[in-house]
C-alpha positions as CSV (number, residue, x, y, z in Angstrom):
1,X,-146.1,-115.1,171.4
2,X,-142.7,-115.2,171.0
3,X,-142.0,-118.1,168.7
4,X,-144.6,-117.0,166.4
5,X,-142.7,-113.8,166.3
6,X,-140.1,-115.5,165.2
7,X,-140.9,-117.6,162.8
8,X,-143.2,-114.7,161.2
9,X,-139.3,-112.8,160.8
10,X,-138.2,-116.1,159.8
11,X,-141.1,-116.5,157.2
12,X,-140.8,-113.0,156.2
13,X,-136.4,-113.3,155.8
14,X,-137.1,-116.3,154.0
15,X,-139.6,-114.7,151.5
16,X,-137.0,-111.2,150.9
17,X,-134.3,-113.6,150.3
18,X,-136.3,-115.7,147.4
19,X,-137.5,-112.8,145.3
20,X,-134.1,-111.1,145.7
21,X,-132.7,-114.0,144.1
22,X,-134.8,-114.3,141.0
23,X,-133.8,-111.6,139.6
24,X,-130.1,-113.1,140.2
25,X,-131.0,-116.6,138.8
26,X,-132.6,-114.5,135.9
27,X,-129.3,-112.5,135.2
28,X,-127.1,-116.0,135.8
29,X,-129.6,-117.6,132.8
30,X,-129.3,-114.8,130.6
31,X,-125.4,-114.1,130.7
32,X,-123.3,-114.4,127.7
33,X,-121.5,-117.6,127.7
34,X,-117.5,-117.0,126.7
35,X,-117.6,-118.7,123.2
36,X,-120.6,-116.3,122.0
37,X,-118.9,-113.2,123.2
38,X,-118.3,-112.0,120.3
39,X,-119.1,-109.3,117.9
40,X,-118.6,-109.1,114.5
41,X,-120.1,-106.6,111.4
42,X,-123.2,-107.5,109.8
43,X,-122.5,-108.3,106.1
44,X,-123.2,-104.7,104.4
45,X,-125.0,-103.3,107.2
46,X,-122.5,-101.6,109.3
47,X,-124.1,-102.5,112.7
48,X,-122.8,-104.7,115.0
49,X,-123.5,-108.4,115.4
50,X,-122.9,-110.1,118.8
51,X,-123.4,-113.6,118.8
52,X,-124.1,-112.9,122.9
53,X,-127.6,-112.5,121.2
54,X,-127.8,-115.8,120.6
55,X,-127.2,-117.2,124.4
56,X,-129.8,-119.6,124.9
57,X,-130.4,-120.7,121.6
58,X,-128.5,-123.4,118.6
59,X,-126.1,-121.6,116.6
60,X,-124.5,-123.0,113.4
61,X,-122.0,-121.2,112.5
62,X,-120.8,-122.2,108.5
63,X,-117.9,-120.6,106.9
64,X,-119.4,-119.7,103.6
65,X,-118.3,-118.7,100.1
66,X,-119.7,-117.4,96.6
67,X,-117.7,-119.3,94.3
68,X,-117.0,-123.1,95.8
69,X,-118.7,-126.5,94.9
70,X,-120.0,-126.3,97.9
71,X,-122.4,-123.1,97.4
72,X,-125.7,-124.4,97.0
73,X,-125.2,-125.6,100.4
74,X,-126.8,-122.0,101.2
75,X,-130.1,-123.6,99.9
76,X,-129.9,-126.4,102.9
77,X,-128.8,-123.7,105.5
78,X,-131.9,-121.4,104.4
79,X,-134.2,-124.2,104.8
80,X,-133.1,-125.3,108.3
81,X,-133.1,-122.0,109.5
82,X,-136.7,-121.6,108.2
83,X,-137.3,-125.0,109.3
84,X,-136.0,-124.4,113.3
85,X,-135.4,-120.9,114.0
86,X,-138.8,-121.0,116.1
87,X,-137.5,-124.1,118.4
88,X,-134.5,-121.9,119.1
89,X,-132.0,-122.3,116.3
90,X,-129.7,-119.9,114.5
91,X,-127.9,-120.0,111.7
92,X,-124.5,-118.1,111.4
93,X,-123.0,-117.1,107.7
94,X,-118.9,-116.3,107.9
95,X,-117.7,-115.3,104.4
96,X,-114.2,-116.3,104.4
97,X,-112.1,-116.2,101.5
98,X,-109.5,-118.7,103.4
99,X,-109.6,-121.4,101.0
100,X,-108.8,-120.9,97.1
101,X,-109.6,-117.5,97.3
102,X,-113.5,-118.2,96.6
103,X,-115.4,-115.3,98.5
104,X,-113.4,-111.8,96.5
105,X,-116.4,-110.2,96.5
106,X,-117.4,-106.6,98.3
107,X,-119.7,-106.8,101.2
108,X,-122.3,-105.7,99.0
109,X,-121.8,-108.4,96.3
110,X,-121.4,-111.1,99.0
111,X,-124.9,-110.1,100.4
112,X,-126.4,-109.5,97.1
113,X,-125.2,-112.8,96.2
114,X,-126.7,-114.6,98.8
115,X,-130.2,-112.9,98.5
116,X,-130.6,-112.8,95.2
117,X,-129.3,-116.5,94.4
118,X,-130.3,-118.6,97.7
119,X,-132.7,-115.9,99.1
120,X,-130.6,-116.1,102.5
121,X,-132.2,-114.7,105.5
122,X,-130.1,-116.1,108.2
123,X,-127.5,-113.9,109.3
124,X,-124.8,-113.0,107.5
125,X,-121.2,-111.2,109.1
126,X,-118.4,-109.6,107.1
127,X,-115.6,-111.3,105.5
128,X,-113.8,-113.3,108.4
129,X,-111.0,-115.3,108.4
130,X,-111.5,-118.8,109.7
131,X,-108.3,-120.6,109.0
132,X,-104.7,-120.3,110.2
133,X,-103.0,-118.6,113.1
134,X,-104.8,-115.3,112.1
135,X,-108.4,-117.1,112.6
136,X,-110.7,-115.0,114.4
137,X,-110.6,-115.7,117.8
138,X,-114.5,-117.1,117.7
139,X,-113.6,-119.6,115.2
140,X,-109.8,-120.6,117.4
141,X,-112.3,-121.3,119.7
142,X,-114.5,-123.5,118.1
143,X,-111.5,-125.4,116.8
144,X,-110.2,-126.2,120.3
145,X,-113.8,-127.1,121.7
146,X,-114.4,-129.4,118.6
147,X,-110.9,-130.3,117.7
148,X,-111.4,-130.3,114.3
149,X,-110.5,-127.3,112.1
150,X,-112.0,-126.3,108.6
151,X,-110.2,-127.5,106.1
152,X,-112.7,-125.9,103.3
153,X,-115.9,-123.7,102.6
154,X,-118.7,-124.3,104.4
155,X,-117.7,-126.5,107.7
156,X,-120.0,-126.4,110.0
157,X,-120.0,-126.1,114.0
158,X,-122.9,-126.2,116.2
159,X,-122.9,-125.0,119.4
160,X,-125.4,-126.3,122.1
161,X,-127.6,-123.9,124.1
162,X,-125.0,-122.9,126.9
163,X,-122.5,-122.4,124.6
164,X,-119.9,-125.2,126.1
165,X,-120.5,-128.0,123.6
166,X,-119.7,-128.0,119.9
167,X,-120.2,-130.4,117.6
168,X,-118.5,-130.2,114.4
169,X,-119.1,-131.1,110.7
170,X,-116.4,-131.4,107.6
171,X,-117.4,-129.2,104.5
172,X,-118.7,-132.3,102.7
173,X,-121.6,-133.1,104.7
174,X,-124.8,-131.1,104.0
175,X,-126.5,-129.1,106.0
176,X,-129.4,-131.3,105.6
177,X,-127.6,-134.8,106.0
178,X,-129.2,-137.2,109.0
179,X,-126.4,-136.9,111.6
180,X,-126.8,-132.7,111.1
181,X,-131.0,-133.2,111.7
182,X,-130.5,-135.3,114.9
183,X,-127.7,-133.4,116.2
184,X,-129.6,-130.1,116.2
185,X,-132.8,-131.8,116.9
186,X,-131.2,-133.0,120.1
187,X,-130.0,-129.7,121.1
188,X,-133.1,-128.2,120.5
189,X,-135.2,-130.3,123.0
190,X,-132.1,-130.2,125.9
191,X,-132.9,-127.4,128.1
């Protein structure tokens, strides 16, 4: 009688201590990995945007701007987001006016541009500097974990699901380009 005593308050111990620690496992899954914790201002909203939403999920982040060469990449960023964002990716506009002073523009203009030309739905954040020693701290970040830097409008990083690897592409290379596809397709399926 005694041993099944026992390993009934074993049984029973062992049971408490598993559902206490779902809820821990859960919270440990769910936490905010340091490169996304960060908030910046939605692009003519006013709220807050904090890329800790994003844990769990592909982010691109793309330094962006109305007036560059390299604006219609917007059509290739809208189409990936449309194309992914249910298989877990997010895309990240950064208006910067870093590089030959091609994003001027209000808030409003910059978000009025974007809908109204390229019909952008991903989101968008306020003007941010990307460049330089007074880069947002988000984009030092990416620099380091990437070693590479932008050099231009519209470099791209993307940033796995746990927010530790980042993989980055020069301003030249579209969003839709082969080595962008499998990158993101491969971070899409790890888990």
């Amino acid at each position: 009688m005694c041993k099944v005593s026992i390993r009934a308050a074993l049984l029973r111990t062992g049971l408490i201590a598993f559902l206490a620690a779902g809820p821990v496992a859960a919270f440990a899954a769910s936490a905010c990995p340091a490169l996304l914790d960060h908030s910046f201002k939605r692009l003519a909203g006013g709220d807050s945007l904090s890329l800790c939403e994003f844990s769990g999920k592909v982010v691109l982040a793309v330094n962006t701007a109305s007036f560059c060469g390299n604006t219609p990449q917007y059509e290739g960023l809208e189409r990936l987001y449309g194309k992914y964002a249910a298989r877990g990716l997010v895309v990240v506009g950064f208006p910067s006016n870093d590089f030959g002073q091609q994003e001027p523009g209000s808030e409003k203009e910059i978000a009025e541009f974007c809908k109204m030309t390229y019909g952008v739905k991903f989101p968008m954040v306020s003007n941010t500097v990307v460049s330089g020693s007074g880069a947002h701290p988000f984009f030092k970040q990416l620099a380091k974990a990437s070693g590479a830097v932008p050099k231009w409008n519209f470099h791209k990083y993307l940033i796995d699901r746990s927010g530790t690897q980042v993989v980055s592409f020069e301003n030249n290379i579209a969003p839709e380009d082969p080595a962008v596809i499998a990158r993101i397709e491969a971070m899409l399926r790890a888990r």
